[in-house]
MARBA-3410 file (N, C-alpha, C, O; in Angstrom, 1 decimal):
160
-0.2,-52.8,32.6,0.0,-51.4,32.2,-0.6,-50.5,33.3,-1.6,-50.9,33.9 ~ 0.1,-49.4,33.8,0.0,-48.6,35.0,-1.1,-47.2,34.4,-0.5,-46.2,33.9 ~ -2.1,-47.2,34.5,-2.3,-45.7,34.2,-2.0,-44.5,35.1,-2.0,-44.5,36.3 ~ -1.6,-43.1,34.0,-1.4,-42.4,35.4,-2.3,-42.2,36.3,-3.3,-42.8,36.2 ~ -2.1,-41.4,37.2,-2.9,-40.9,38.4,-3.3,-39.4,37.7,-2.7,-38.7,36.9
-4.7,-39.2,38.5,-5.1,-38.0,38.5,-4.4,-36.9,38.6,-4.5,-36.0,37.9 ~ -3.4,-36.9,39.7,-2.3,-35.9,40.1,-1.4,-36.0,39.4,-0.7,-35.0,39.4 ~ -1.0,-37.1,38.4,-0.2,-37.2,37.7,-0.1,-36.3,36.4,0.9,-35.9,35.9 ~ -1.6,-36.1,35.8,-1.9,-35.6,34.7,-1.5,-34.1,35.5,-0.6,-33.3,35.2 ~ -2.4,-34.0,36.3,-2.8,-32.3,36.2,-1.3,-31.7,37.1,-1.2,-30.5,37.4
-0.5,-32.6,37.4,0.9,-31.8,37.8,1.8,-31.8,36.4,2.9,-31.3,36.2 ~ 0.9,-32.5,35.3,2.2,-32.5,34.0,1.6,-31.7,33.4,2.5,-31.1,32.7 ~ -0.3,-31.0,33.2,-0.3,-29.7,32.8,-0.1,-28.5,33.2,0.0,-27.5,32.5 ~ -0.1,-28.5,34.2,0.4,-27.7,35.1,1.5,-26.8,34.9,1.5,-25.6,35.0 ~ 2.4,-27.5,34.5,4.0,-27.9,34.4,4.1,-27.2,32.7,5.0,-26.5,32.3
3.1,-27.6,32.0,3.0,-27.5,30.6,2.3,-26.0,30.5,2.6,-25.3,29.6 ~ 1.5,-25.7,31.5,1.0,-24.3,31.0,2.0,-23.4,31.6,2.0,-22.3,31.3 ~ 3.0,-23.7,32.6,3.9,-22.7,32.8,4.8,-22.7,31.5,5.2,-21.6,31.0 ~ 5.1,-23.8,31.1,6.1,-23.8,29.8,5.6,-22.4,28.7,6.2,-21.4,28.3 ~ 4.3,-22.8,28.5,3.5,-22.0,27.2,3.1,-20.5,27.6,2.7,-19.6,26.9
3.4,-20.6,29.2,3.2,-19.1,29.7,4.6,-18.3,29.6,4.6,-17.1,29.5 ~ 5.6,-19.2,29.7,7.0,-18.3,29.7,7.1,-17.9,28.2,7.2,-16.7,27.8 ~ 7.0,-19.1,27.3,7.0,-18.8,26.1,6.1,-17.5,25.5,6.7,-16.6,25.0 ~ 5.0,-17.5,25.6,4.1,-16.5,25.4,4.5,-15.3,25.7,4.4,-14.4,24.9 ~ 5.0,-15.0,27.0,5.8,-14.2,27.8,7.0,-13.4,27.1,7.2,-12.2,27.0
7.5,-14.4,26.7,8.8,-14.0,25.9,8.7,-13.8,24.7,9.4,-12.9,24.2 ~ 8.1,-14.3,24.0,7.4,-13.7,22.6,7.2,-12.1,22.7,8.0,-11.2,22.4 ~ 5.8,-12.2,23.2,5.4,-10.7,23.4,6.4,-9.5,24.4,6.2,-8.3,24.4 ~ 7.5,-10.3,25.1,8.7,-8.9,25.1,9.0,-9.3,24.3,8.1,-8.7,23.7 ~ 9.7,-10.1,23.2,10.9,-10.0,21.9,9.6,-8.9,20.9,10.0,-8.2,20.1
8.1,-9.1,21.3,7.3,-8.4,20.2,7.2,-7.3,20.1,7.2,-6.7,19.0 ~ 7.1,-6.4,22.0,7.3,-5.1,22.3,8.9,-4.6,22.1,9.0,-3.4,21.9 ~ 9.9,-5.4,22.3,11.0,-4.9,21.8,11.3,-4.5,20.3,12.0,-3.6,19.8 ~ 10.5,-5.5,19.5,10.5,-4.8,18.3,9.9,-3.6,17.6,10.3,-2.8,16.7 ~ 9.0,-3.6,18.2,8.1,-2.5,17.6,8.4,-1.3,18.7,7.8,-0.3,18.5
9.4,-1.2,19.9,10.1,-0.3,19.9,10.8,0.6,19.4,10.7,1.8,19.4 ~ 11.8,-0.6,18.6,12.9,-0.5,18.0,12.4,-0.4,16.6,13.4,-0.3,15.9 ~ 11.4,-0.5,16.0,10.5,0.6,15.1,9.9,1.5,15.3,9.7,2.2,14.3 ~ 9.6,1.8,16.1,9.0,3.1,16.7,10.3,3.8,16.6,10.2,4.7,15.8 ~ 11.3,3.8,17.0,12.5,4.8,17.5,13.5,5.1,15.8,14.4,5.9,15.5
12.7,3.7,14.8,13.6,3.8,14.0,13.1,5.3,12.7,11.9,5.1,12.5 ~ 13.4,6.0,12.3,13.0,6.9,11.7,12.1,6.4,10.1,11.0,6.8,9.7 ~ 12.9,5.3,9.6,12.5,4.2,8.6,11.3,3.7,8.7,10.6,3.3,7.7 ~ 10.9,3.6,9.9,9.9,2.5,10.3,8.6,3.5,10.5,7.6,2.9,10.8 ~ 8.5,5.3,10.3,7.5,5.7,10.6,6.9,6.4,8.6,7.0,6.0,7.4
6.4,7.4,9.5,5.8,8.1,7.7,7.0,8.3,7.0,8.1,8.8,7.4 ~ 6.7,7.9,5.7,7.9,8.4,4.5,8.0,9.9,4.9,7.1,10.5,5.5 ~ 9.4,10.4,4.2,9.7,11.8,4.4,9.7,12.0,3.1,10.0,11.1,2.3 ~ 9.2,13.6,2.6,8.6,14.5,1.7,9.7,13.5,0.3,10.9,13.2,0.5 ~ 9.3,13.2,-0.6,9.8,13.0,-2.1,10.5,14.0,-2.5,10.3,15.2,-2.1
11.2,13.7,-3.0,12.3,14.8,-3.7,12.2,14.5,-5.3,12.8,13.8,-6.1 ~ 11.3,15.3,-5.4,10.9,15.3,-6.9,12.1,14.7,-7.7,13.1,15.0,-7.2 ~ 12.2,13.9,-9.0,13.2,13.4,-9.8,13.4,14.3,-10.6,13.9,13.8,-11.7 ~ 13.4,15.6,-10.7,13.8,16.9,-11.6,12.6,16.6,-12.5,12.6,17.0,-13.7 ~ 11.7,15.9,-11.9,10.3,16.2,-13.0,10.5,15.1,-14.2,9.6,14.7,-14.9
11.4,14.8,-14.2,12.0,13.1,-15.5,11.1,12.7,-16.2,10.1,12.1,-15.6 ~ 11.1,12.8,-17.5,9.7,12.2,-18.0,10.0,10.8,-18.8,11.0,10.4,-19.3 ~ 8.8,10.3,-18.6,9.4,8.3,-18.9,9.6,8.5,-20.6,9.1,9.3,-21.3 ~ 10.5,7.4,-20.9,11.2,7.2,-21.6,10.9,5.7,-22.2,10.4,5.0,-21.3 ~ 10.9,5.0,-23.3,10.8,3.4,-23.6,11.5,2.5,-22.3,11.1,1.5,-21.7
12.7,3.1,-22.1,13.5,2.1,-21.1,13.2,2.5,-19.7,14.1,2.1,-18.9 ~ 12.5,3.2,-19.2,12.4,3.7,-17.9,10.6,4.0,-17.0,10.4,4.1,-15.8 ~ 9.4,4.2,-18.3,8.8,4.4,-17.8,7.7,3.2,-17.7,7.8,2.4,-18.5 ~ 6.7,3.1,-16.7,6.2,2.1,-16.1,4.6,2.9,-16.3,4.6,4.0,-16.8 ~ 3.5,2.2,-16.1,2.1,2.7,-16.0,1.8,1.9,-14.7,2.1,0.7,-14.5
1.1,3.1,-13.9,0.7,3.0,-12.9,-1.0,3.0,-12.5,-1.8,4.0,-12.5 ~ -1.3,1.6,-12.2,-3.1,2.0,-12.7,-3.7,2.1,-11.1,-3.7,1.1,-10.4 ~ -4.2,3.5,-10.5,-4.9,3.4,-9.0,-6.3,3.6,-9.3,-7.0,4.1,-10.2 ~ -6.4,2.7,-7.7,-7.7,2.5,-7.4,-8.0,3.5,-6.7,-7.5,3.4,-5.5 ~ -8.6,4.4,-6.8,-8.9,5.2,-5.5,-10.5,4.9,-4.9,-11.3,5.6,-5.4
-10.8,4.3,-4.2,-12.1,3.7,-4.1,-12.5,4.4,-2.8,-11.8,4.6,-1.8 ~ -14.0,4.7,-3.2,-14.7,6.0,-1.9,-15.2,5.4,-0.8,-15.7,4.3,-0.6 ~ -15.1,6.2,-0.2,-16.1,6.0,1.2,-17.4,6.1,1.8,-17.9,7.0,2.5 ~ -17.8,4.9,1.3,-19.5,5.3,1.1,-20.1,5.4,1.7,-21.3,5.4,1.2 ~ -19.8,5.8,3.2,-20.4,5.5,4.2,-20.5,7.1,4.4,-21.0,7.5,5.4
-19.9,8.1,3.3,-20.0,9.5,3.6,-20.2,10.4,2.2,-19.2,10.3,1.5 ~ -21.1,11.3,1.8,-22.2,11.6,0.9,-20.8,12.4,0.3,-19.9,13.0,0.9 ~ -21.0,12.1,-1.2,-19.9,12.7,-1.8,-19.6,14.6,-1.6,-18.5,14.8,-2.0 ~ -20.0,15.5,-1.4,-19.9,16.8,-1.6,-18.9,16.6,-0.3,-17.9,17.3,-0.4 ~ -19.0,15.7,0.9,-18.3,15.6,1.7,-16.7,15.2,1.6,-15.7,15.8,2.1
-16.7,14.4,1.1,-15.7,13.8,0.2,-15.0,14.8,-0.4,-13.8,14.9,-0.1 ~ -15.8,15.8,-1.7,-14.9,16.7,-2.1,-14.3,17.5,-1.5,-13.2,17.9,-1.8 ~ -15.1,18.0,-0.1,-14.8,18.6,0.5,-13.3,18.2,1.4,-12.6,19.2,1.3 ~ -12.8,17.2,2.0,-11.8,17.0,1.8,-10.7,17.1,1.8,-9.8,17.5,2.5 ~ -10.9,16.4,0.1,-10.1,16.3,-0.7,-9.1,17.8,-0.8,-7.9,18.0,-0.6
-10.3,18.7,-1.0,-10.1,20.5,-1.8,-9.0,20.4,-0.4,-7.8,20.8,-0.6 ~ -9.2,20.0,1.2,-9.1,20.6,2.2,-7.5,20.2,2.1,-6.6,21.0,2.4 ~ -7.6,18.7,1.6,-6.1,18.0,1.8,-5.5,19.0,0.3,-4.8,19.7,1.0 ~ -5.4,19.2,-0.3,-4.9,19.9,-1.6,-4.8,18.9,-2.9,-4.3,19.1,-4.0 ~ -5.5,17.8,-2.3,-5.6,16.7,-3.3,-5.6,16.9,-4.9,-5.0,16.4,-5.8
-6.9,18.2,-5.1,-6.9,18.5,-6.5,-5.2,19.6,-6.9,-4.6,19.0,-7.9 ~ -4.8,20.2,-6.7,-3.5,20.5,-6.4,-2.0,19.5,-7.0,-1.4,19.5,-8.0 ~ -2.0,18.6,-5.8,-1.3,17.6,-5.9,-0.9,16.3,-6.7,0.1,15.7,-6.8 ~ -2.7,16.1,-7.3,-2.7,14.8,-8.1,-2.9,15.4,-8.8,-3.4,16.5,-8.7 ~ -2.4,14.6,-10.0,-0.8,14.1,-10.3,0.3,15.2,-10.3,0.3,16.4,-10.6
1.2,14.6,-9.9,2.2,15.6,-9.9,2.4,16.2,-11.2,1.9,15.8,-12.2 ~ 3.2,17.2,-11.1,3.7,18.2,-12.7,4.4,17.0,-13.4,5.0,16.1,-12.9 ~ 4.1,17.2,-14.9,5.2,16.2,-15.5,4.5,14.6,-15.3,4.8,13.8,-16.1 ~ 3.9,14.3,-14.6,3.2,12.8,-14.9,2.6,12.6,-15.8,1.9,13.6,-15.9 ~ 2.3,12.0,-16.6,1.3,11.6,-17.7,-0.4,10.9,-17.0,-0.7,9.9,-16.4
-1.2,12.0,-17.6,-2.5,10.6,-17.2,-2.5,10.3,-18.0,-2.3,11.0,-19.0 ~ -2.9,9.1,-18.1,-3.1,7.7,-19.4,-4.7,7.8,-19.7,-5.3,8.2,-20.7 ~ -5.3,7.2,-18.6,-6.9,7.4,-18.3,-7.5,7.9,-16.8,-6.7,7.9,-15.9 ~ -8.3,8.1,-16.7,-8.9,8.7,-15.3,-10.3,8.3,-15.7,-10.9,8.8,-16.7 ~ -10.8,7.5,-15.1,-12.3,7.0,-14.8,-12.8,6.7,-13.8,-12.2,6.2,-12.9
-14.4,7.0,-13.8,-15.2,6.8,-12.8,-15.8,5.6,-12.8,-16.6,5.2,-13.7 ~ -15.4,4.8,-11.8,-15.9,3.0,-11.8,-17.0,2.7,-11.1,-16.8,2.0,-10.1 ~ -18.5,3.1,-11.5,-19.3,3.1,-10.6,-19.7,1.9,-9.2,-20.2,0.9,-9.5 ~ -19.4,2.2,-8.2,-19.9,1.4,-7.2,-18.0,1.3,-6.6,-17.9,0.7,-5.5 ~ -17.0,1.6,-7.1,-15.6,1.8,-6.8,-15.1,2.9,-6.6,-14.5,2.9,-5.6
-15.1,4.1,-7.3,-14.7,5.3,-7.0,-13.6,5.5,-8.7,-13.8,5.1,-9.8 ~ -12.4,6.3,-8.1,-12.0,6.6,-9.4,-11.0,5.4,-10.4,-11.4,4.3,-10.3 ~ -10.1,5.6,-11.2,-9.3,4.6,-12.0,-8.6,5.5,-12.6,-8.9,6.2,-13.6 ~ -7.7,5.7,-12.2,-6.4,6.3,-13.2,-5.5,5.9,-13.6,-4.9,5.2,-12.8 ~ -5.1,6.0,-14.5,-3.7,5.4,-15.1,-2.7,6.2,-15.6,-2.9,6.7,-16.7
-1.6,6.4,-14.9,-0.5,7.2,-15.5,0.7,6.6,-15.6,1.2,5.6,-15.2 ~ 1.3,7.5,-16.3,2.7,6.5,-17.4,3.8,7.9,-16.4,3.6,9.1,-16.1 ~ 5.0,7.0,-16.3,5.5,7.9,-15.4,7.3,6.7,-15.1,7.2,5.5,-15.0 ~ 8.7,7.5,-15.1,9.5,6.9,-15.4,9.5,6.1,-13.4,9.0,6.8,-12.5 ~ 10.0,4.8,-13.2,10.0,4.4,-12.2,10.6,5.5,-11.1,9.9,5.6,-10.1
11.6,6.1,-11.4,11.9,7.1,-10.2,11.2,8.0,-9.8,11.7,8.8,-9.0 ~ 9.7,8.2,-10.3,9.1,9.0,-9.8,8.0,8.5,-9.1,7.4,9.4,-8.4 ~ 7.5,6.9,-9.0,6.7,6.0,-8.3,6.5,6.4,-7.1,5.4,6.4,-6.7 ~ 7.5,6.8,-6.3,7.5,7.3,-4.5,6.5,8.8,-4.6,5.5,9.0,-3.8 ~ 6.9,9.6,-5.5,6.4,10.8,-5.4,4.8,10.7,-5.6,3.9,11.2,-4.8
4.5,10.0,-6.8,3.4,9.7,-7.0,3.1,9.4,-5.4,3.0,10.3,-4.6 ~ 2.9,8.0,-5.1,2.5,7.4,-3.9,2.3,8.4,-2.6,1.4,8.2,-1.8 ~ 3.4,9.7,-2.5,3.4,10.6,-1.1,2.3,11.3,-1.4,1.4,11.4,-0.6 ~ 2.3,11.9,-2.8,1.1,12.8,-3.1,-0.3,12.3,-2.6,-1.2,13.0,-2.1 ~ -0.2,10.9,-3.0,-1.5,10.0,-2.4,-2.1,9.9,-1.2,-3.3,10.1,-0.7
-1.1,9.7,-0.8,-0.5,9.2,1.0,-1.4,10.6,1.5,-2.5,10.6,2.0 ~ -0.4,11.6,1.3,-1.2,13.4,2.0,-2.3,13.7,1.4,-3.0,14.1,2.4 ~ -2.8,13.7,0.7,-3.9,14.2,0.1,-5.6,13.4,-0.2,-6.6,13.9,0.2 ~ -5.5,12.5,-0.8,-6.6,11.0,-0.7,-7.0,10.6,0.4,-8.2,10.5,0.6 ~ -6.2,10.1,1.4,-6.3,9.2,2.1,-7.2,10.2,3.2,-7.0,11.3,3.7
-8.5,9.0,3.4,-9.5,9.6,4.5,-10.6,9.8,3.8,-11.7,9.7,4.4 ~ -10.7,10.1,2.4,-11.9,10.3,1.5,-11.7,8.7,0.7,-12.7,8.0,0.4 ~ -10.4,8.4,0.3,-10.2,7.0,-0.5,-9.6,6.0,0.3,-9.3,6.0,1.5 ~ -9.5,5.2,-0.4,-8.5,4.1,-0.1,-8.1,3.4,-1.1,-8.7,2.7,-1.9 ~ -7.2,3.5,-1.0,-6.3,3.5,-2.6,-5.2,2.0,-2.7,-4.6,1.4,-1.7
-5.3,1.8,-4.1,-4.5,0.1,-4.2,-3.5,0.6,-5.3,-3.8,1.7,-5.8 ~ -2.2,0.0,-5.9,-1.8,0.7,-6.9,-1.5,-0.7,-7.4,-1.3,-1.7,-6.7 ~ -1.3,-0.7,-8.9,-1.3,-1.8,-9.4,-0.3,-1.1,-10.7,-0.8,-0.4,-11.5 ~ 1.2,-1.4,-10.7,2.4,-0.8,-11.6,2.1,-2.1,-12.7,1.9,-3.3,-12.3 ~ 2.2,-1.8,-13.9,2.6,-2.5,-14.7,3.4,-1.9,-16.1,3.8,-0.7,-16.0
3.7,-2.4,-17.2,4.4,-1.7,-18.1,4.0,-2.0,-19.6,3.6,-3.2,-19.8 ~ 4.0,-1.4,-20.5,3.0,-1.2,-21.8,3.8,-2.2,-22.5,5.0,-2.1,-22.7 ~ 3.4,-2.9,-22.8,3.0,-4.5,-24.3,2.4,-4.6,-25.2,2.3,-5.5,-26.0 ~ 1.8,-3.1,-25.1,1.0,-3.7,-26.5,2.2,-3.7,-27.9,1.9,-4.6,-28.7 ~ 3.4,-2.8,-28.2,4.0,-3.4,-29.3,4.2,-4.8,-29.4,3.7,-5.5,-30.3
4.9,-5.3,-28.3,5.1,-6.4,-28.2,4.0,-7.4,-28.8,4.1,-8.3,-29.6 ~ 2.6,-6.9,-27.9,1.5,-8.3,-28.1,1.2,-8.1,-29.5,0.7,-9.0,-30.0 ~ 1.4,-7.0,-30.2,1.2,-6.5,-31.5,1.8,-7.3,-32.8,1.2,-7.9,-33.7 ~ 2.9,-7.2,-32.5,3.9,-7.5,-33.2,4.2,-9.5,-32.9,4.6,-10.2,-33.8 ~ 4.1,-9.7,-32.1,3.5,-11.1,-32.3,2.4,-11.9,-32.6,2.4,-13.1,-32.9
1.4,-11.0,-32.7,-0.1,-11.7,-33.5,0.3,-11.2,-34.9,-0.3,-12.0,-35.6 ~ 0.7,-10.6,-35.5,1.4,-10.1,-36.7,2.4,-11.1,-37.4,2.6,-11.4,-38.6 ~ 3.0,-11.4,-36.5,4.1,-12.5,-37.1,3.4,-14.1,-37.0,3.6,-15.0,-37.8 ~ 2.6,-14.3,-35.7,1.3,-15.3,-35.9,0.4,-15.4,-37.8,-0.2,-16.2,-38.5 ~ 0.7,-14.5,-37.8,-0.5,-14.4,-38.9,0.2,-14.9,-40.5,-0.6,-14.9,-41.5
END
């Protein structure tokens, strides 16, 4: 059995890091070309202003509950915070006209909890309002889900 030569190895990585350098290379243009071509795309930057749903109010077959997190920034004394908020027009804005709040709480050591009932086509609007106004004092999670309790109702009833 022949082992290679010293020259042998280090001309085959050699050989091997030019391979992983073109590759790399070309990756990161195919990466800058993309994020070009999101940059230039209109889609690819901030949403543009909601166009209110004529105000639509949810219905059994259309409306969803929407539960946010708006969780603070603790790293800055709340009067600051309000301050803001007032600045971005947040108190203003949230919730839009026509949304339902369900609950609004204070989650100590998290920040606020709201929950509003609201038909799906108005989900974007909610979220822009968020987007302009919250963000910088919060940081916000949204968690959509849709009301069960007839449902879970009406099956421990029929359990019974």
């Amino acid at each position: 059995m022949v082992l290679p030569s010293r020259w042998d190895i280090q001309n085959k990585e050699t050989a091997m890091g030019r391979v992983i350098g073109a590759m790399m290379a070309r990756s990161l243009i195919a990466a800058a070309a993309l994020a070009a071509a999101l940059a230039f795309n209109s889609a690819a930057g901030a949403q543009t202003p909601a166009e209110p749903a004529e105000n639509a109010a949810p219905t059994a077959d259309n409306a969803v509950l929407l539960t946010v997190f708006l969780k603070h920034d603790q790293s800055r004394p709340l009067n600051e915070l309000n301050a803001q908020l007032e600045k971005q027009g947040y108190y203003k804005a949230f919730p839009p006209p026509g949304v339902e709040v369900v609950s609004w709480y204070i989650m100590m050591g998290i920040g606020q909890v709201v929950t509003l009932r609201l038909p799906a086509s108005r989900l974007r609007e909610v979220n822009r309002a968020l987007e302009n106004t919250a963000w910088g004092s919060y940081r916000t999670e949204f968690y959509p889900t849709y009301d069960y309790k007839a449902v879970g109702i009406g099956q421990h009833d029929k359990a019974q």
